[in-house]
C-alpha positions in Angstrom: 3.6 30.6 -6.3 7.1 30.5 -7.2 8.7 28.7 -9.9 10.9 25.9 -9.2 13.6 25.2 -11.7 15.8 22.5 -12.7 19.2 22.3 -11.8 21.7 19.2 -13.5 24.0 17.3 -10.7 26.8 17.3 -13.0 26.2 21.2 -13.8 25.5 21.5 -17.2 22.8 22.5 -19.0 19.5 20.9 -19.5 19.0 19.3 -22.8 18.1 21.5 -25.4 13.8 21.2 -26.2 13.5 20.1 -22.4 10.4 21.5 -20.8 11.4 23.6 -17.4 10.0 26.4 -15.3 6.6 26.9 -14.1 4.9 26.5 -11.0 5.1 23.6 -9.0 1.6 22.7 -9.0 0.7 23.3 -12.8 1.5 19.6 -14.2 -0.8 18.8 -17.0 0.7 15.4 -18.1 -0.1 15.4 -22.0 0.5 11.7 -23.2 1.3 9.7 -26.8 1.1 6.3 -26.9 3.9 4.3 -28.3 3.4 2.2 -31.3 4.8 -0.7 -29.6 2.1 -1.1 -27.2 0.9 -4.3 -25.0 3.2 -5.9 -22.6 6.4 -6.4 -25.2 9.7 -7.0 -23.0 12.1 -5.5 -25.3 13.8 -3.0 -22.7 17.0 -2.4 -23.3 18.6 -1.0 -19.6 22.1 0.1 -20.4 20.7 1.7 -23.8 17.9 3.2 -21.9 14.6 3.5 -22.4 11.9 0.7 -23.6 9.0 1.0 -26.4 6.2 -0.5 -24.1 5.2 -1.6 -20.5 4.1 -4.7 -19.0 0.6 -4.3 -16.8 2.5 -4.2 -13.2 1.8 -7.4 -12.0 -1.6 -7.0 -10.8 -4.1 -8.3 -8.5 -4.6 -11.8 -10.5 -1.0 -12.8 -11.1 -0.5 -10.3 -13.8 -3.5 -12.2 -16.6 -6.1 -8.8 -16.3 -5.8 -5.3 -16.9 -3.3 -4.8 -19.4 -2.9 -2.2 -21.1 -0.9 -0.1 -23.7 2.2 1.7 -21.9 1.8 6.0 -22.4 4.8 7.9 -22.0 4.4 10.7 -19.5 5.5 14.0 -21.3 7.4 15.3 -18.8 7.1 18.8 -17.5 10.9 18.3 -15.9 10.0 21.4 -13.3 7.4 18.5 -11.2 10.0 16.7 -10.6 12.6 18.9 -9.1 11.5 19.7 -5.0 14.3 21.0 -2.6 12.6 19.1 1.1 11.5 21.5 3.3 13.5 20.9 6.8 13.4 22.8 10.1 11.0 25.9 10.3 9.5 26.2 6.7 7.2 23.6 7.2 3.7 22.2 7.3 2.1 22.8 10.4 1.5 19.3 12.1 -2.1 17.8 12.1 -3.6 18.2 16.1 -6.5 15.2 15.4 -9.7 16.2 17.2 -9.6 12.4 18.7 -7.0 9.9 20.3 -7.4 6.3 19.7 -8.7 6.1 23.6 -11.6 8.5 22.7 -13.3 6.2 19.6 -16.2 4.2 20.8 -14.2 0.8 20.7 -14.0 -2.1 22.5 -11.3 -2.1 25.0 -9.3 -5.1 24.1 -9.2 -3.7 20.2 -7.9 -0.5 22.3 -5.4 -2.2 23.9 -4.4 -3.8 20.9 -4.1 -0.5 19.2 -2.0 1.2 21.8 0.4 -2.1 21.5 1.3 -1.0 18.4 2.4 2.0 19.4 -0.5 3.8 17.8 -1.3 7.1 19.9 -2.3 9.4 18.0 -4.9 9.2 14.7 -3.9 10.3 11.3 -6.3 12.9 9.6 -7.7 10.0 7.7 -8.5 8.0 11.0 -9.5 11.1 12.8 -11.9 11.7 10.3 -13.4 8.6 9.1 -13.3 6.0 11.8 -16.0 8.0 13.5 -18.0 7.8 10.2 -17.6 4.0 10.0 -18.4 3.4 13.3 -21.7 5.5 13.0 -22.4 2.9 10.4 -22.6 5.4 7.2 -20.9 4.9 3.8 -18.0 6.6 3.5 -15.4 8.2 0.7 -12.2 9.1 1.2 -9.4 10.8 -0.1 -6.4 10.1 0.9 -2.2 10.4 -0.5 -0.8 7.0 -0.3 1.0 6.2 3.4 -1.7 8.0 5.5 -3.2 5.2 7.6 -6.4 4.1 5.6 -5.3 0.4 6.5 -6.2 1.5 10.4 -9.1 3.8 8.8 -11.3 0.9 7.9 -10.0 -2.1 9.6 -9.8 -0.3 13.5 -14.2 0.0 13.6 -14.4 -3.0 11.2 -13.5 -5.3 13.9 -14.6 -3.2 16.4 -17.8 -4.4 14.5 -17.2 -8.0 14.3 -16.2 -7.7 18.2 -19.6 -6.9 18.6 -21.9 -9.0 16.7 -19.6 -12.0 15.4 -21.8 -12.6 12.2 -20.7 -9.5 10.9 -18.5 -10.6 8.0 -16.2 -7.8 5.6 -14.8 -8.0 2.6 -11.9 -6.3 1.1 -11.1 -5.8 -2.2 -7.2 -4.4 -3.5 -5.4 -4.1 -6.2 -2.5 -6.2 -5.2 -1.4 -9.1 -3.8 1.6 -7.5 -1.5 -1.4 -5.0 -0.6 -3.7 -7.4 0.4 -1.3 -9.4 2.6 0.1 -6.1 4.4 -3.6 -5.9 5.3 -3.6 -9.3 7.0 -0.6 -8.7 8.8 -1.7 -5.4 9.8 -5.3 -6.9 10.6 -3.7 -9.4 13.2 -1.6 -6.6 15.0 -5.3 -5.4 16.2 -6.6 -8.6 16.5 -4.5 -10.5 19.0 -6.3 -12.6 21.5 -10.2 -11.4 19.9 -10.5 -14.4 18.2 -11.2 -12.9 14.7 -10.1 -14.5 11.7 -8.8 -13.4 8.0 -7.7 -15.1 4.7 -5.8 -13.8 1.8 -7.7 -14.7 -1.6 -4.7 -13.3 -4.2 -3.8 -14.8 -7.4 -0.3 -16.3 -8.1 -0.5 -18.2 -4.8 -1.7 -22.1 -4.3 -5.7 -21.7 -4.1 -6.7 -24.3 -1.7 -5.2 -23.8 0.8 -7.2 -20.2 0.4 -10.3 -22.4 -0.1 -10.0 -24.6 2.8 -9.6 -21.5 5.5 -12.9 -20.0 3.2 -14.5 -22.9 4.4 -14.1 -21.9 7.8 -15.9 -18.7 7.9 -13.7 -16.1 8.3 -14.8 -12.7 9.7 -12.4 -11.0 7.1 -12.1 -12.4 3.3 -9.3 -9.9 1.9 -8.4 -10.2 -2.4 -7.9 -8.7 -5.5 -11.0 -8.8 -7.8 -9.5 -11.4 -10.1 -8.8 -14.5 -7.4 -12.6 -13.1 -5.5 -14.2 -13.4 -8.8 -12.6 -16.9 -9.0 -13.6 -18.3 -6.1 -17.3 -16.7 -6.4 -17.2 -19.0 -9.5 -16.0 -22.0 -8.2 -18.6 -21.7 -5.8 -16.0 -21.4 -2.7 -17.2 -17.7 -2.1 -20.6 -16.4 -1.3 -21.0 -13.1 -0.9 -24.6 -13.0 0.3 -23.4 -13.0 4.4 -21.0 -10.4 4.2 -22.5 -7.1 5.1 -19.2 -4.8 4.5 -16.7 -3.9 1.9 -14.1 -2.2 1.4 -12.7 -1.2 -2.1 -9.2 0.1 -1.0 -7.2 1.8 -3.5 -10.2 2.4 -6.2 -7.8 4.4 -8.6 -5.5 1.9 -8.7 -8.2 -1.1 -9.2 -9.8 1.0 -12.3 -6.5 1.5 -13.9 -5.5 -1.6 -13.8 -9.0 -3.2 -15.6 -10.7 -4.2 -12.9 -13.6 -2.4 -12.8 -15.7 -5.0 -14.6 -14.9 -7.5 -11.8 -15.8 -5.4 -9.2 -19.0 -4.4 -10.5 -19.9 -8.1 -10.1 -18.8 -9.1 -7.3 -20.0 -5.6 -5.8 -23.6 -6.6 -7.8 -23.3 -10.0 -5.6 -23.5 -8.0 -2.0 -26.7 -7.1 -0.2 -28.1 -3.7 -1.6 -28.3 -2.3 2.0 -24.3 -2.9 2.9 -22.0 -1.1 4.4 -19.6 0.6 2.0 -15.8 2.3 2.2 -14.3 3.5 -0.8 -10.7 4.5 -0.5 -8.8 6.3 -3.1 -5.6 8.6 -3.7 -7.7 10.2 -6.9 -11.1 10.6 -8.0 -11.7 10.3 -11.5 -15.1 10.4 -13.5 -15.2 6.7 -13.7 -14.8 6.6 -10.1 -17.3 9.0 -9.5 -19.9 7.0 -11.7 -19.3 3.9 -9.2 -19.2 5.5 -6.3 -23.1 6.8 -7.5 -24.3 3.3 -8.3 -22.6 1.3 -5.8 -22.2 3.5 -2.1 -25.9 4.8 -0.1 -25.5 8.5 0.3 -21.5 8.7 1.5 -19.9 10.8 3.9 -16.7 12.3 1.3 -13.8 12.9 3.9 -11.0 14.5 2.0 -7.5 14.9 3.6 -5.5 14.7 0.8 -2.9 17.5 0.5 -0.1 18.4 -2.1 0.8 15.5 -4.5 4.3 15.1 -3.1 5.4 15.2 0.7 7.1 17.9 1.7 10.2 15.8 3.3 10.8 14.3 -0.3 14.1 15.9 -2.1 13.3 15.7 -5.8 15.9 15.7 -8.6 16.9 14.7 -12.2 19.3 12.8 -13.5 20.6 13.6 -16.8 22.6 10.4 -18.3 24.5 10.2 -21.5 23.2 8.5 -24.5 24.3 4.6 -24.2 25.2 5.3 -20.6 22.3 5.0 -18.8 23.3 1.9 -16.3 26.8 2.8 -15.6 25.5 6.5 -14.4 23.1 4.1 -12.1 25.5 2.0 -11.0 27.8 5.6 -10.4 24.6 6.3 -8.0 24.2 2.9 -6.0 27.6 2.9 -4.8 27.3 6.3 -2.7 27.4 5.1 0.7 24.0 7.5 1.0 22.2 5.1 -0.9 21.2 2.4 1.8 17.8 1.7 1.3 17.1 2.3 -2.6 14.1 1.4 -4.6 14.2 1.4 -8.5 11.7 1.9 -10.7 11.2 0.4 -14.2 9.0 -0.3 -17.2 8.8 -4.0 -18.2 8.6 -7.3 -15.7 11.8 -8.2 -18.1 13.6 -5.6 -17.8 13.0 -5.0 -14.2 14.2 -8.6 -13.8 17.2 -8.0 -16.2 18.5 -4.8 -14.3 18.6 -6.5 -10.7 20.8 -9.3 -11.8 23.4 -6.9 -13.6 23.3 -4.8 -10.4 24.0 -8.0 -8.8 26.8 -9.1 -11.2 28.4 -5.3 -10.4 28.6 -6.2 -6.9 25.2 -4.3 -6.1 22.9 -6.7 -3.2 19.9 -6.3 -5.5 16.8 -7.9 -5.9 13.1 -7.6 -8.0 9.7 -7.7 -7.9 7.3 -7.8 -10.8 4.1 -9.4 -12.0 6.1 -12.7 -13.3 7.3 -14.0 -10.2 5.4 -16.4 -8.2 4.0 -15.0 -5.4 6.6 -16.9 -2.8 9.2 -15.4 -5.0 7.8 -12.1 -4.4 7.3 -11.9 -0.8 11.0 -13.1 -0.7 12.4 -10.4 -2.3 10.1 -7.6 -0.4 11.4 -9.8 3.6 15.1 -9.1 2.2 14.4 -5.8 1.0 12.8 -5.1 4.5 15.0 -6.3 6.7 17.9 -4.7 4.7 19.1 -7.8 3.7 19.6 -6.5 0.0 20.3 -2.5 -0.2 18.6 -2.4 -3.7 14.7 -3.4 -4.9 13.9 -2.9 -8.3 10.4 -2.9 -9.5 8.0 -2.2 -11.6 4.8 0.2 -10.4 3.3 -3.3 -8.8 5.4 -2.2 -5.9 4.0 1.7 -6.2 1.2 1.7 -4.1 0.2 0.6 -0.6 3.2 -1.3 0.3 4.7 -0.3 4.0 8.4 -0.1 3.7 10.2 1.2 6.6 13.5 3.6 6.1 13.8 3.6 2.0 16.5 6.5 1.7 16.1 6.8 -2.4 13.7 6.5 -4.6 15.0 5.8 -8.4 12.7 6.0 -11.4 15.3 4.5 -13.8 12.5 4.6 -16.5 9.8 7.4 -16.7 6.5 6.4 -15.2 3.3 6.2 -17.1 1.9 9.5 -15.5 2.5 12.0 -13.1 0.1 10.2 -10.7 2.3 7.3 -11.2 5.4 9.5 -10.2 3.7 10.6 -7.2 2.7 7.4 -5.7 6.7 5.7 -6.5 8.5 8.6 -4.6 5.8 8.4 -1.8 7.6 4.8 -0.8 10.4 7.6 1.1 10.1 10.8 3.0 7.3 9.1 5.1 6.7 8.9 9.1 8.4 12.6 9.1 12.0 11.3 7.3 13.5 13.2 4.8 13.9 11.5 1.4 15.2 11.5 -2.3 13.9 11.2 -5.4 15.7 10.8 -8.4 14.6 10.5 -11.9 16.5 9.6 -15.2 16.1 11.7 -18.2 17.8 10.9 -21.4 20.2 14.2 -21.9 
């Protein structure tokens, strides 16, 4: 394979000790851990660079799953990709299936094609088939494939048909779980089929008083699920599905203790989809004790799309915000997320973009969740050109048209890297990627 090397936008050389060259598939993150550790706030933005990381913001306001921040030791050559445009590249998918062809009822049809959906994804090619047939199912997946339409589509379709049928899904994150509802009532319109969102940070009765109702759909994070089951608001013993979307991201983040109780809760005979980006040893060990023999439907391809153009950004030392600030006011950049480290910092860096006449705005694990969803409707609707974040906003999020991706601070791993820059370049756009290295 050939080697991809790095090249500086301002022409110079890289810095000397930098690691370049080698193939572009050969990452082999080695890690340190700082001495700093835990969720310390102590960024300092325009200095560049912080000595720890806060958790993200996870599923239950931010109080599980923290852990000590690793700084990924870069191999510089990952993160330099010319996009591949015209004629060099990947052949399109032909799904064996349209969404007319599925076994489904035809008013969850109807809803489908009012979407706009036509044609399936390979992850809905592949696995809706599966779940409708009733079998367990694993699947691999990069992030922006479709898995929301993957599991929900014959979910309802089951519901539709027996209206005891009750699912639960489980997600790392709160903007997760709600793009889930929203997407669930695109394909539910006029069925008469019911959700709620059970996600920490928000008030939880009014959560408790549509529980009481019965919904078909009960959508959370492990940490608000485990404290309702507690409460005694939540029962699992009628639900006979569940989903576990984004299992990587739910292990990582310390929730795998939660979800082997709440999963331990459930009838031993249920139906079970497990979603993931990754497979890791830990996932494999729950995916033995928790799924009935699984169908594994893999369509997971390269670690970065092909339409994403990848750089570095070398910035000198003590200069690190006025070479982004440099950036932001290209006209190019019109849709710009920016990732950083710490829930402070993160915070800290929007309001001085702000104060330099940047339309900026954040999300992180310390803002209330009203705050949050805020910040991601301006961000949408290109209200504010610039969302800062930290890796809360990484995964599963459905943001339309982002032109740049920034990681203003290193991520944790290269998985972490992959999963940021896969917020562009997506529905067949080209993107960028840029990413800040101390020079």
């Amino acid at each position: 394979m050939a080697t991809t090397f790095i090249r500086r936008l301002d022409g110079r050389k890289p810095p000397r000790g930098a690691s370049w060259g080698g193939a572009a598939d050969s990452f082999s993150p080695r890690r340190r851990t700082n001495s700093g550790g835990g969720s310390s706030s102590s960024s300092s933005y325009r200095g560049g660079g912080s000595s720890s990381r806060g958790n993200g913001g996870g599923g239950n306001g931010g109080s599980r799953g923290k852990r000590n921040y690793q700084e990924m030791e870069v191999n510089l050559s990952q993160l330099v990709n010319k996009a591949k445009v015209g004629g060099d590249v990947e052949p399109a998918y032909v799904p064996g299936n349209t969404f007319a062809d599925f076994a489904i009822d035809d008013a969850l049809k109807a809803n489908i094609l009012g979407k706009g959906y036509l044609l399936p994804t390979p992850i809905q090619d592949k696995s809706i088939p599966v779940v409708l047939d009733g079998q367990d199912i694993v699947g691999l997946a990069n992030t922006g494939t479709g898995k929301t339409a993957a599991f929900l589509i014959p979910l309802i379709d089951k519901v539709i048909k027996d209206r005891s049928q009750r699912a639960l899904i489980m997600v790392p994150t709160r903007e997760l779980a709600i793009q889930i509802e929203e997407e669930f009532y695109g394909f539910t319109k006029r069925l008469n089929i019911h959700a709620v969102t059970c996600v920490g940070g928000a008030n939880i009765e009014p959560q408790i008083r549509v529980l009481r109702r019965s919904p078909n759909f009960v959508i959370g994070t492990p940490g608000r699920l485990k404290d309702l089951i507690e409460r005694g608001e939540l029962s699992l013993s009628g639900f006979q599905s569940v989903v576990l979307d984004e299992a990587d991201r739910m292990l990582d983040m310390g929730f795998i203790g939660d979800m082997k109780e709440i999963l331990a809760q459930m009838s031993h005979d249920r139906h079970t989809l497990f979603f993931s980006a990754t497979l890791s040893r830990d996932i494999e060990k729950l995916i033995g004790e928790f799924l009935n023999d699984p169908v594994r439907i893999s369509v997971k391809t390269r670690d970065t799309a092909s339409t994403i153009d990848q750089d570095v950004v070398y910035f000198p030392s003590g200069q690190k915000y006025e070479k982004l600030v440099e950036i932001l006011k290209d006209e190019s950049m019109d849709k710009v997320l920016v990732f950083g480290r710490t829930k402070h910092g993160v915070e800290r860096l929007a309001n001085d973009l702000t104060r330099s006449g940047i339309k900026a705005d954040s999300i992180h694990g310390d803002k209330t969740h009203g705050r949050r969803q805020k910040a991601l409707g301006l961000f949408k609707q290109s209200h504010v050109r610039v969302l800062v974040a930290t890796d809360v906003a990484a995964r599963g999020l459905d943001i339309s048209g982002v032109s740049h991706v920034i990681n203003y601070d290193l991520p944790g791993t290269y998985e972490d890297y992959t999963h940021r820059i896969g917020r562009t370049g997506r529905a067949g756009k080209t993107g960028k990627a840029l990413t800040f290295v101390a020079g």
